[in-house]
C-alpha positions, 0 to 999 in steps of 0.5 A, spaced: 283 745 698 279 746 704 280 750 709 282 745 714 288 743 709 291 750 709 290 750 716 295 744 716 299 745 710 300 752 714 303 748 721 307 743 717 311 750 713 312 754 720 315 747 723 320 744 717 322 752 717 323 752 725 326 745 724 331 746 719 333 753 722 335 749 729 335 755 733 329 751 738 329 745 740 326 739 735 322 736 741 319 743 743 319 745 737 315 739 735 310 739 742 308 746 740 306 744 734 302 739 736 299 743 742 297 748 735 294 742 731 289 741 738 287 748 739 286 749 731 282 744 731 286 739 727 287 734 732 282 732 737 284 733 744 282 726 746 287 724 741 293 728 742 297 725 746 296 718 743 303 718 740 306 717 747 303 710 747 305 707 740 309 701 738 314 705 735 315 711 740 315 704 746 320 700 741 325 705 740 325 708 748 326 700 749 331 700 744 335 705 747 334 702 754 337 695 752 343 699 748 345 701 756 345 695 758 349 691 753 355 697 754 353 696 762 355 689 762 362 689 757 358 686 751 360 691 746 366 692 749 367 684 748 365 685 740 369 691 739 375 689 743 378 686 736 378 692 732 385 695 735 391 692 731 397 696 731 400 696 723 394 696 719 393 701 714 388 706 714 383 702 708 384 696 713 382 699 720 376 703 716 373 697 713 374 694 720 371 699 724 366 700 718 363 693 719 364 693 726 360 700 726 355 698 722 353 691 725 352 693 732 347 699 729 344 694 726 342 692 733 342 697 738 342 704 738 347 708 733 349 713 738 351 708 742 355 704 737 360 711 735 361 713 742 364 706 744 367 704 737 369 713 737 373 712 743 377 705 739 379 710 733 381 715 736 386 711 741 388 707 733 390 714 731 394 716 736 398 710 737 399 710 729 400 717 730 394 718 724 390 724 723 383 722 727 379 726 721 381 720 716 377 716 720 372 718 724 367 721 719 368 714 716 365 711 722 360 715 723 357 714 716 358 706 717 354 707 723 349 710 720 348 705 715 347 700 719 342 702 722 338 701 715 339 693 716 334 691 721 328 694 724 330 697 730 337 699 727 334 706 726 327 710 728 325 712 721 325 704 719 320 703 726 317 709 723 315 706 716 314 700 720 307 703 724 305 707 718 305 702 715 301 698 719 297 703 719 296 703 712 295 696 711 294 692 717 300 689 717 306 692 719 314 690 716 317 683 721 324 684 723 328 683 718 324 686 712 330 691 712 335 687 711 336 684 703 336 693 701 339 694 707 345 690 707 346 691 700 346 699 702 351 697 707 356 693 704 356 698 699 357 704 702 363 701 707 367 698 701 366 705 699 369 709 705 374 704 706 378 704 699 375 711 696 371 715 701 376 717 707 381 719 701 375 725 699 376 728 707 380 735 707 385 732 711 393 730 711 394 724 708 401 723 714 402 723 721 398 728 726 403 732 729 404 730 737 396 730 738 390 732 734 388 738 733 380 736 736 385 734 743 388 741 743 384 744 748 384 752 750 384 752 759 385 758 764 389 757 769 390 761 775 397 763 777 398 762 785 402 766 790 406 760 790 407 760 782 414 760 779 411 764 773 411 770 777 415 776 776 416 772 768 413 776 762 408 771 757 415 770 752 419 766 758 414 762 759 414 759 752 419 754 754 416 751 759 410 751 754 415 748 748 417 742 753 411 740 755 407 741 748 403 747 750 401 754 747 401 760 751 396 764 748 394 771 752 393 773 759 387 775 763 387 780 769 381 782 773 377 779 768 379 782 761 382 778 757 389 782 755 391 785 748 394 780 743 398 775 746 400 779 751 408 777 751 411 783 753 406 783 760 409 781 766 405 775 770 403 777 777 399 773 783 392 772 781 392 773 773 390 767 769 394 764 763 390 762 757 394 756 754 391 751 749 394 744 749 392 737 750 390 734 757 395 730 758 400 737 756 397 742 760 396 737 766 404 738 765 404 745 764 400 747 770 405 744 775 412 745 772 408 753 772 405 752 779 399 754 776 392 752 779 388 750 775 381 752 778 382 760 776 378 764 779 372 757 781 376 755 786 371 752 791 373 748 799 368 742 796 373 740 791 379 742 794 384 736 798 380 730 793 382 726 788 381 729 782 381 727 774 380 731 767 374 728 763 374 730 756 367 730 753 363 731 747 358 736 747 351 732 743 344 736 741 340 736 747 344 738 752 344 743 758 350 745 756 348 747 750 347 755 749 349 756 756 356 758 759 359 755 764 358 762 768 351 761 767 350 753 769 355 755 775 357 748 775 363 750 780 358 753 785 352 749 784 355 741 782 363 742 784 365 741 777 369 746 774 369 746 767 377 747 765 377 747 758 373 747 751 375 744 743 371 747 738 374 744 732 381 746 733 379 753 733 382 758 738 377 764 740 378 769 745 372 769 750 373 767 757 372 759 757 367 760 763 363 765 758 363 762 752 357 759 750 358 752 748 355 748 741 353 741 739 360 737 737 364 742 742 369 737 747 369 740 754 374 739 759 371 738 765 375 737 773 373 735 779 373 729 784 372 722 779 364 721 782 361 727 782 365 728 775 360 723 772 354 725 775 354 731 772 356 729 765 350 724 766 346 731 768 349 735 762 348 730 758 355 729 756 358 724 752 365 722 755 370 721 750 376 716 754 373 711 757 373 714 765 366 714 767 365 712 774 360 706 772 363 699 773 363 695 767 359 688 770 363 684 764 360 677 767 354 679 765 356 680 757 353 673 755 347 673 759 346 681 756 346 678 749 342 672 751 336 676 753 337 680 747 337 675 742 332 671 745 327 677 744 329 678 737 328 670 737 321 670 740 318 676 736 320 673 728 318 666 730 312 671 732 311 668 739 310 676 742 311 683 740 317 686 739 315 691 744 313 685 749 320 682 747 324 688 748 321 690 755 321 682 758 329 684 756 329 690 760 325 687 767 331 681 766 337 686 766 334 690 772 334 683 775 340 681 774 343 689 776 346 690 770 342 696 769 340 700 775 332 703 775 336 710 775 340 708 768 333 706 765 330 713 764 336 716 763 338 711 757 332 714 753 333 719 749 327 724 751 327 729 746 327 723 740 321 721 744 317 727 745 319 729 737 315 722 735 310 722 739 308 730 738 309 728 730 305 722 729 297 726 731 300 731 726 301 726 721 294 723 722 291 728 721 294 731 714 293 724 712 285 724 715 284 731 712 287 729 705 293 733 705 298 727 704 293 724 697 293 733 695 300 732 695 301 725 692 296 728 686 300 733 685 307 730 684 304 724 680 301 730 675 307 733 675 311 726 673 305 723 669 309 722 663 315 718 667 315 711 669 314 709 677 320 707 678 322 714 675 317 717 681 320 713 686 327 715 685 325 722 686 321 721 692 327 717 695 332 723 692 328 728 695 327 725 702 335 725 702 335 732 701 330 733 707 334 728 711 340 732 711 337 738 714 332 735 719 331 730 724 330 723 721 325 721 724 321 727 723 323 726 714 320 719 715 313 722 719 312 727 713 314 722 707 312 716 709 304 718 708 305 722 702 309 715 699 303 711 700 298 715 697 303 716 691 304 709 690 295 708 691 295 714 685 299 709 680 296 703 683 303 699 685 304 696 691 306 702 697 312 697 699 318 699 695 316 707 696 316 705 704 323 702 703 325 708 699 323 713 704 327 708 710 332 708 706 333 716 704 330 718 712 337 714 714 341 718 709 345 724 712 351 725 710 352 732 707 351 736 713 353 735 720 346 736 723 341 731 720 344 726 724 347 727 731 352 722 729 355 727 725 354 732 729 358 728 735 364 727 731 364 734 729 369 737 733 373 730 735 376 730 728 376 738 727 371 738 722 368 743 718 361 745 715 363 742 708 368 736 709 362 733 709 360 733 702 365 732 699 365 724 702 357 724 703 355 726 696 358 721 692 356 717 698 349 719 697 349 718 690 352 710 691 346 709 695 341 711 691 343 707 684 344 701 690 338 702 693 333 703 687 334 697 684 335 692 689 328 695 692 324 694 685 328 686 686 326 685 693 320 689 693 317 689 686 311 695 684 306 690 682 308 683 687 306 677 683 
């Protein structure tokens, strides 16, 4: 192993460690990987910045983009305007959803696919009066499952895609993806509509009144006008049972009150601690005569027209790991943050002092507009529809038009994907579905920084020999096994990876290694690239390989191992589906 080989071998393990222990952010993480490669001599410093203009890194910016503007023009609301149905059972709506789910993944970005279709399934589960936990995981896989359709269903497959180009000269066309995907699709649909959603740790009976992911916990401030003044904690119970509403403790001069502190006497200035649904605790406040400012109260807000926001908290926002005291929202954007769910669980931390994590649902107040402007500043996801954005639903057919029209062009092999996609954008721009504003800020940036920081480090363990050093190795450890064998363990392995980092980050590192192990046994590349696309897509164990997982989180009061118990036999599905429908369409020795 020569020294140049260590030196990489040695970056790789601290960023896999760094990445697997999440405490960094991926893209920081990522950039200042590829900052040590450049200093240590491993990447060129012409070279280092040469993954911001790759095709893959432009194709999945443009995806995003074009993601944004089929929502802006009401074509996904159009799609997914058939998914609600009183009366149906919940196999039924979870087939329904899954397939809607998995289409739309297969041609936008499947973060955008779940918001919209999330926000349908949890109106479906209160109107049937169903645990939304029954239903949204299974969403969520499907959503992640049909991004293996297509190439631009999902970044690993864009991945694949330039690696192999790279390695071969000729990259996989559109619909390459699409005979193992599909059949990995319908698969794992049939699966989470008629087994899967039964695996979940969740009643299989009515929900009470309102999910526990609703139930939000709130300080309220009590007003010299209050008529909570003057009662002791216990005697606002009532008023808390009518309105469906729990009275869990009392805070003054700034401490938190032992216990639940029924025994103390409310006076002016104190704040109830209450936890409830939005709609309940609207109720609580002005039958109390409460203020639902606190202690934030601010003249910018005051005498507007106000609205309650309920928002899911995503990896990569502001938001996470600061407290509402630290960003002083309030003070700083006139939005206060009224409430935060964290997956059904109480806490005993002021609301505006907890630091908030990836999956929490905050419950932001504040004058309708600016509250959209600071969830877009937060980088919030708005769980109801309430954003201030005018939906141009006029415009839904020209949207798909153009979009379908890039695709068309790009198979008949008229342009580029790339080409096609950014024609599409300058068209919605035109068109004013999409403002200039709205274009940068569709692009997940951290996803893009990680991508193209990666991709130099790559190529550099592929030109120094690492990727052929590790693909020896595991073909002389497996010699006495077949290569389809050898396949089924890259896959297997790939997917272990997928549950714990980024997916694009898995497909970066084992896409290369496939390659040299497939030159090694002298068998096409193909199969093991479609293996290691399907695998890098295959996160169902854990809520933090896929963000998909990580936003229903605290919606459907998940914990950390509810996911398995679908995702496991999910993933296994997956891997005796995928194995042989690869060596049929994409055989090891192409004839």
């Amino acid at each position: 192993m020569t020294g140049e080989q260590i030196f990489i071998f040695g970056l790789l393990g601290v960023l896999l460690v760094l990445l697997v222990w999440g405490r960094v952010r991926y893209d920081l993480v990522a950039f200042g990987g590829l900052i040590v490669a450049v200093l240590g001599g491993a990447v060129e410093p012409a070279e280092a910045f040469v993954g911001f203009g790759n095709d893959a890194v432009v194709i999945v910016a443009l995806v995003l983009i074009v993601s944004r503007a089929l929502i802006n023009s009401g074509a996904i609301e159009l799609v997914a305007g058939i998914a609600l149905s009183a009366g149906r059972s919940v196999s039924v709506h979870v087939g329904v959803m899954a397939v809607m789910g998995a289409a739309l993944s297969a041609v936008i970005n499947n973060v955008a696919a779940l918001v919209m279709l999330m926000n349908l399934d949890i109106e479906a589960a209160r109107k049937e009066k169903r645990a939304v936990g029954l239903t949204l995981m299974p969403l969520s896989f499907a959503t992640i499952l049909g991004g293996m359709i297509t190439m631009i269903g999902t970044p690993p497959n864009i991945v694949v895609a330039q690696i192999r180009e790279r390695a071969t000269g000729e990259p996989f066309r559109m619909f390459d993806f699409t005979p193992v995907g599909l059949l990995c699709a319908v698969a794992g649909i049939l699966f989470v509509a008629t087994v899967g959603w039964r695996l979940i740790a969740r009643p299989a009976g009515a929900e009470p009144k309102e999910a526990a992911a609703d139930r939000f916990v709130v300080e309220a401030k009590v007003s010299g006008s209050s008529k909570s003044i003057g009662r002791t904690v216990a005697e606002l119970y009532t008023i808390g049972d009518e309105h469906d509403v729990t009275v869990l403790g009392l805070v003054r001069d700034g401490q938190r009150l032992p216990g639940f502190a029924m025994s103390h006497t409310v006076g002016e200035g104190d704040l109830l601690v209450l936890e409830g649904a939005t709609k309940a605790i609207e109720g609580f406040v002005g039958a109390a005569g409460l203020d639902p400012y606190a202690e934030d109260t601010h003249g910018g807000v005051t005498g507007q027209s106000l609205t309650l926001v309920e928002a899911i908290v995503p990896d990569g926002s502001r938001m996470v790991g600061r407290t509402a005291d630290s960003l002083r929202l309030q003070y700083r954007r006139g939005v206060t943050l009224f409430g935060l769910s964290r997956q059904g669980k109480r806490f005993r931390a002021r609301v505006r002092q907890l630091a908030v994590q990836p999956g929490d649902v905050v419950l932001l107040l504040g004058p309708h507009a600016r509250v959209a402007q600071v969830m877009e500043w937060l980088g919030v996801l708005p769980l109801e529809n309430r954003r201030l954005d005018v939906i141009k639903r006029e415009k839904a057919l020209a949207a798909i038009g153009f979009f379908a029209a890039a695709i068309a062009v790009t198979v008949a092999g008229l342009t580029t994907l790339p080409i096609a996609l950014a024609v599409a954008v300058c068209a919605y721009g035109l068109l004013g579905i999409l403002s200039p504003r709205e274009v940068y800020e569709s692009v997940e940036w951290p996803v893009i920084v990680l991508l193209a920081s990666l991709i130099p480090v790559g190529i550099a363990l592929e030109e120094s020999g690492g990727t052929k050093l590790i693909a020896d190795l595991i073909v002389a450890q497996s010699s006495a096994l077949p290569a389809w064998a050898i396949l089924t363990i890259i896959i297997v392995v790939t997917m272990t990876l997928s549950d714990f980092l980024n997916n694009v980050a898995t497909a970066l590192i084992a896409a290369p290694i496939s390659i040299e192990v497939a030159n090694a046994l002298q068998v096409s590349p193909d199969p093991f690239l479609m293996g290691v696309a399907v695998a890098s897509s295959c996160a169902f164990l854990t809520p933090i390989g896929h963000q998909n997982n990580t936003i229903i989180m605290g919606p459907g009061a998940y914990r950390f191992g509810d996911y398995w118990r679908m995702g496991l036999p999910l993933e296994i599905l997956i891997l005796a589906v995928s194995v042989p429908a690869i060596l049929y369409f994409w055989p090891l020795t192409p004839g």
